[in-house]
N, C-alpha and C positions, 0 to 999 in steps of 0.2 A: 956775108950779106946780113942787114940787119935786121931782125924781127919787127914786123909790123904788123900785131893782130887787127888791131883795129880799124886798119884802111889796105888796099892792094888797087894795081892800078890795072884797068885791063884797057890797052893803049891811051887814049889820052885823058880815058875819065875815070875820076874816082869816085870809089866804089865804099863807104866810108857805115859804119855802126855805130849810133846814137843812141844814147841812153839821154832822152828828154826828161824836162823839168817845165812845167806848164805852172803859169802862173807865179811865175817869178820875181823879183825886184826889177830884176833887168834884165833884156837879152844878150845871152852872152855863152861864149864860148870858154868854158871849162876845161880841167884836166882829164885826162884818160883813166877808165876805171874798169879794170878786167880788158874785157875786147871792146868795151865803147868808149866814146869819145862824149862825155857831157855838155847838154847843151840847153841853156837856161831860155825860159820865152817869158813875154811877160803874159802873154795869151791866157785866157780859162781853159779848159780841157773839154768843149762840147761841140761835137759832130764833128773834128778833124780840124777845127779851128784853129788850135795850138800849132798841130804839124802843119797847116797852110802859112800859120805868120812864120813858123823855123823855117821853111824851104824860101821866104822873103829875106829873113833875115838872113839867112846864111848865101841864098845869091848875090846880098851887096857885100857880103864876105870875103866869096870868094871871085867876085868880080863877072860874074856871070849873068843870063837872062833868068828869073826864073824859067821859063820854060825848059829852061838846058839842066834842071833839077827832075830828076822822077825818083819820088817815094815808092820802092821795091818791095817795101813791106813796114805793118808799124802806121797807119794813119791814125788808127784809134788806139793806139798804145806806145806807151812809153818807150819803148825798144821797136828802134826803128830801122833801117837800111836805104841808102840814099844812093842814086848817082848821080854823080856830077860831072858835065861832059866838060870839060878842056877848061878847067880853073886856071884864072890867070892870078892869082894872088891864095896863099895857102896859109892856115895861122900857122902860129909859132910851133905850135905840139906835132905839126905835121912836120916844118922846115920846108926853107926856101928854097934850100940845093935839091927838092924833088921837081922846082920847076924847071929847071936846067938838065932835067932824066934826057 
């Protein structure tokens, strides 16, 4: 089995650790760094602003509603935890063969 600190799946949603970057050049999805998964916004960082455009950006990501994102922890901070209910497109850092689990 392979180690995945940074996401685990508890049936069909993942359950993923985000080390944010607010105020970015671009949104975007970075590499893995310790147990998070970096993820660049182009948002400022005031009153939850940044994590509300990442949970936009990352639901056309991963093909889902926003809605089907909840912020578990981390709205006003950098380090965040996310679930995401039944992603139908996964980036690359994660792979595709986890859609076919």
């Amino acid at each position: 089995m392979t180690k995945r600190p940074f996401y685990t799946w508890e049936g069909d949603t993942l359950v993923l650790n985000i080390l944010g970057t607010p105020n970015a050049k671009r949104d975007a999805i970075g590499k893995v760094k310790g147990h998070q998964l970096c993820v660049s916004v182009t948002e400022f960082p005031r009153a939850g602003r940044a994590t509300d455009h990442m949970v936009r950006f990352l639901a056309e990501e991963f093909e889902v509603r926003v809605s089907d994102i909840e912020v578990v922890f981390g709205r006003m901070n950098v380090n965040k935890q996310l679930r995401i209910k039944a992603p139908k497109r996964l980036p690359a850092v994660i792979g595709q063969q986890e859609l076919g689990r």
